[in-house]
C-alpha positions in Angstrom: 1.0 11.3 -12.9 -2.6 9.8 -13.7 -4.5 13.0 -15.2 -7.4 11.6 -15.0 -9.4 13.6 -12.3 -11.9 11.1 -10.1 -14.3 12.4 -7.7 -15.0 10.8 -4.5 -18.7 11.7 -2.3 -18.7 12.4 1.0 -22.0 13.2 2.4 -23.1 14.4 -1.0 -20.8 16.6 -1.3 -17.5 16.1 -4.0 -13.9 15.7 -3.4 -11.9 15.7 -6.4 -8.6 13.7 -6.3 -5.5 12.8 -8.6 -3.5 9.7 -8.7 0.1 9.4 -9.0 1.4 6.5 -11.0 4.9 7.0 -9.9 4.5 7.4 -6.3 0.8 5.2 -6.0 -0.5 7.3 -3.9 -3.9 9.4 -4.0 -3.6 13.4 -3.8 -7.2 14.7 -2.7 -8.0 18.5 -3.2 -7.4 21.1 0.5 -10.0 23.1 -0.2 -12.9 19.8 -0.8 -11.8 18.5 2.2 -12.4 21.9 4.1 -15.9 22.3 2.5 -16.9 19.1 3.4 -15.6 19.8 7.3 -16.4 23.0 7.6 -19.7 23.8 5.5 -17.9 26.7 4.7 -19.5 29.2 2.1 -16.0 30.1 0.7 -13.8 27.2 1.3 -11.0 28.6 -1.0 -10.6 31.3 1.5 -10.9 29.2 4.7 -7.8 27.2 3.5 -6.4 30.2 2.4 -6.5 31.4 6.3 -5.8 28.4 7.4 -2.4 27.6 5.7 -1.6 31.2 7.1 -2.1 30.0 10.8 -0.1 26.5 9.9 2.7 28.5 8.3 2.6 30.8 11.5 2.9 27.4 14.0 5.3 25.6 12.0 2.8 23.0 10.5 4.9 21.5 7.6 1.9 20.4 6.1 1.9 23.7 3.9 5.7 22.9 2.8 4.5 19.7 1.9 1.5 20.4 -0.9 1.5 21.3 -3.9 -0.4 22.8 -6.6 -1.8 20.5 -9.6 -4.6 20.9 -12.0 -8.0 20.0 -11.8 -11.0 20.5 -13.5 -13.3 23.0 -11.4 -16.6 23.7 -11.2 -17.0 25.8 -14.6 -15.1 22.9 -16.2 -11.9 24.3 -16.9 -8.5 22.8 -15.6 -6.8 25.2 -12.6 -4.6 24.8 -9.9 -5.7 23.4 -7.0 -3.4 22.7 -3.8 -3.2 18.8 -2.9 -1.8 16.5 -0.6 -1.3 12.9 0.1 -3.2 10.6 2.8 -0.5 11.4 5.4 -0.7 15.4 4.9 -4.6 15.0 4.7 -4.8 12.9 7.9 -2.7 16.0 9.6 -4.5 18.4 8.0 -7.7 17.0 9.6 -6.4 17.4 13.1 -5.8 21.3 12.7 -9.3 21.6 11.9 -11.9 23.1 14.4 -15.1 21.3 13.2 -17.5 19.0 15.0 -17.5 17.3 11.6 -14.2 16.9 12.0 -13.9 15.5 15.6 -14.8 11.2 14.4 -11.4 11.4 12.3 -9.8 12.5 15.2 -11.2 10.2 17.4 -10.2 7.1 15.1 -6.7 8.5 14.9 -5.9 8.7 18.5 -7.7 5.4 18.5 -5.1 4.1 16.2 -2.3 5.3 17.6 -3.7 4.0 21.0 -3.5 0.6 19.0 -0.5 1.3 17.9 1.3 1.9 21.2 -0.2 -0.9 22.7 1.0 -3.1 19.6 4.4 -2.2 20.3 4.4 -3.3 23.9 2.5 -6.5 23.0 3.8 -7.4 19.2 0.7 -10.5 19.2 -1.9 -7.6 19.3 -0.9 -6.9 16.0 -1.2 -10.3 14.7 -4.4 -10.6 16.2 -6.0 -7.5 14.3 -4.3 -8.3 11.3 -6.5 -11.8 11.3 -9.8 -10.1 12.5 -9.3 -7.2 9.6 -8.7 -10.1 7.3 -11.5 -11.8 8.1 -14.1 -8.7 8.0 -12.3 -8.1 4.5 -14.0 -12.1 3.3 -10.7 -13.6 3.2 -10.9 -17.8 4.2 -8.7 -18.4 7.2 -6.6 -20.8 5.7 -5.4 -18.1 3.1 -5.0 -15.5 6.2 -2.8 -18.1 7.9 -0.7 -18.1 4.7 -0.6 -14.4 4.8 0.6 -14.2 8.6 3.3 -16.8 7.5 4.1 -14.9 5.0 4.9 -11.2 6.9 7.2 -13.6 9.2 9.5 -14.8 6.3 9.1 -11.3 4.7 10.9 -9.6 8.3 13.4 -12.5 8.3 14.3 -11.0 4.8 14.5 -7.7 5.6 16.8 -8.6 8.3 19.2 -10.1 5.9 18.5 -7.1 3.5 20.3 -4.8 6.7 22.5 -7.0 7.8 24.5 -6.7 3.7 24.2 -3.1 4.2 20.8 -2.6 2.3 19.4 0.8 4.1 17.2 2.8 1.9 14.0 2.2 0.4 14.8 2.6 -3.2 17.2 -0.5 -2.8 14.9 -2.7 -0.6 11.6 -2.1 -4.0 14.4 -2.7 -5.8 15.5 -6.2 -4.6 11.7 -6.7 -4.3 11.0 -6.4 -8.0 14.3 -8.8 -8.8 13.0 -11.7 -6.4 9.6 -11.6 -7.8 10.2 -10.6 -11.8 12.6 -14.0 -11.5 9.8 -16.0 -9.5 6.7 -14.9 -11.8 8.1 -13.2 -14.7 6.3 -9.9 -13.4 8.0 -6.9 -11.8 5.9 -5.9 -8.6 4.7 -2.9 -10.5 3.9 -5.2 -14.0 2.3 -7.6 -11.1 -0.2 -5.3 -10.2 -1.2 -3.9 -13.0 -2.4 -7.1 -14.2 -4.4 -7.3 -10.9 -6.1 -4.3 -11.3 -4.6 -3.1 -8.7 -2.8 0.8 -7.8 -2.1 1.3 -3.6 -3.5 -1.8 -2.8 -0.9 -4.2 -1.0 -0.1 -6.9 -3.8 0.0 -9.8 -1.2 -3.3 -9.2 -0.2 -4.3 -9.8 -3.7 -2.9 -13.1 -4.0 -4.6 -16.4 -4.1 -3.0 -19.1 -1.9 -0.9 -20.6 -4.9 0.7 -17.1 -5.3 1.2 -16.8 -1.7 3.2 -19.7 -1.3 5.5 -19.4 -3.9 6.1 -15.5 -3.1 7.4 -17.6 0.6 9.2 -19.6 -1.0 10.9 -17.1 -2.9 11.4 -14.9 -0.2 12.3 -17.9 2.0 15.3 -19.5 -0.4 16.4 -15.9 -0.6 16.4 -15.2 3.3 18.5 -18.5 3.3 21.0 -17.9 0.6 21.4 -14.7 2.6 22.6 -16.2 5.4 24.9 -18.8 3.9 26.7 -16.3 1.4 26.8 -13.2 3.8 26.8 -10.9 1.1 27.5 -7.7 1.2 25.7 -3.9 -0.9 23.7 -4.4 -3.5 25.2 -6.0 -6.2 26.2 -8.9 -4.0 22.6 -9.2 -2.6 20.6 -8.2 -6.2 22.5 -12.0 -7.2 21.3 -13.7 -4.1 17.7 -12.2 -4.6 17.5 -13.5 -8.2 18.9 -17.0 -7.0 15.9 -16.9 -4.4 13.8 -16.1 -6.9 14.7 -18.8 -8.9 13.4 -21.8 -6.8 10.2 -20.7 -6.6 10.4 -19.9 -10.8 11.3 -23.8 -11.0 8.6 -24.6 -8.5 5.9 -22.8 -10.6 6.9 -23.7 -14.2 6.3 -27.2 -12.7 3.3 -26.6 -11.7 2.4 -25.4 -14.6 2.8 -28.4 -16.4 1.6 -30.5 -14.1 -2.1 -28.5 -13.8 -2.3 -27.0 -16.9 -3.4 -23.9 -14.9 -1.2 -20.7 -14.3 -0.2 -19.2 -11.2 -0.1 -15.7 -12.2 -3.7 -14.9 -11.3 -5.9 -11.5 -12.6 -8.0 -12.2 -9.5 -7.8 -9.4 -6.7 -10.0 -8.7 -3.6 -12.6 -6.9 -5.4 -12.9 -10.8 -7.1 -12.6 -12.7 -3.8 -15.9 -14.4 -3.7 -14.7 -15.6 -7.6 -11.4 -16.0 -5.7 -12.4 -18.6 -3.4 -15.1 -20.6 -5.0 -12.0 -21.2 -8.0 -9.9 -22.5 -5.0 -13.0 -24.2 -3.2 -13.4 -26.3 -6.4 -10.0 -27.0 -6.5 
């Protein structure tokens, strides 16, 4: 766990949050959230009666916070209930304030989306490009990224079909195929980025992209010619993957002079693409 307390402003008012290095995710503080949504003169006791009523319904957001330490307003360190994004967002919907009513708007908006994706599957790809393109990304480098979630399901596929089920095990072949690729584990990866929730493939320049694909790719077809089967057997075809696109960048390397292995992120992009507009 990152100690170190940051305070995010919302409408001038302050909302302390946490992050956690071991699971990257931001924890934000109940009772901020509820003064910001409910102008409430004693917010510690609005959440106080409001976890009673989402205990009473069954709400397992209340099972699913927990208490850490933050600094409060006479600067000393005391527990403070928080939850993640997920929790937040569920929190939000159980509370009766006008201020509230926009987030819940946008969610059933989403989930609109969502539903409609699932029906038509090219919905999805078309929002992913428009999101891209508001973000400043070029459209050659979103075409690379689109490519790039196709190979990365055609892996997964192969990940299942050699009995690869949980989570844990599908970071973990992750990390193998791209420590062997770019001598970085995902987590060493983003680090040098800069980066902490952020989606490392959306950090990527273009020369990153495509060997990530190729990795991915020569893993995805090992797969299917050596049918292998739990981990062990698929960790060795994951490094082998890997391995192409190690050779493919090492001679690269020589050939530019220039590394792959990029410290440039989205909060760099214009840098980003005027590097890759020059080259």
């Amino acid at each position: 766990m990152d100690n170190s307390n940051k305070i995010k402003v919302f409408e001038d008012k302050k909302v302390r949050t946490v992050w956690d290095e071991e699971k990257e995710e931001w924890l934000f503080s109940i009772v901020d959230v509820c003064s910001v949504l409910t102008d409430s003169v004693d917010p510690t006791a609005y959440w106080r009666k409001l976890k009673q009523r989402l205990i009473a319904e069954g709400n397992e957001t209340v099972t699913k916070c927990h208490s850490l330490k933050m600094s409060a307003l006479d600067g000393k360190m005391r527990l403070t209930d928080v939850v993640d994004v997920e929790e937040l967002l569920r929190l939000i919907q159980s509370i009766p304030s006008k201020k509230a009513e926009p987030f819940k708007l946008w969610l059933a908006q989403v989930g609109r989306e969502r539903l409609d994706e699932i029906v038509d599957p090219e919905l999805a790809i078309d929002r992913a490009f428009e999101m891209y393109l508001k973000k400043g990304y070029s459209e050659s480098w979103i075409n690379q990224r689109i490519k790039s979630m196709e190979i990365r399901k055609g892996l997964t596929n192969e990940f299942k079909r050699a009995g690869i089920e949980n989570t844990q095990q599908y970071a973990t072949l992750t990390d193998i195929i791209t420590k062997e690729w770019s001598g970085k584990s995902t987590k060493e990866y983003k680090v040098f980025k800069g980066l902490r929730k952020e989606n490392l493939r959306d950090n990527m320049t273009n020369t990153e992209l495509i060997l990530n694909m190729l990795a991915e790719s020569s893993t995805t077809d090992f797969a299917k010619n050596e049918s292998p089967q739990g981990m062990v057997e698929t960790a060795k075809v994951a490094k082998k993957g890997g391995s192409v696109a190690k050779a493919a960048r090492e001679e690269y390397e020589v050939q530019s002079g220039v590394k792959v292995v990029s410290p440039f992120n989205v909060l760099n992009l214009k840098a980003l693409k005027d590097k890759e507009n020059k080259g």
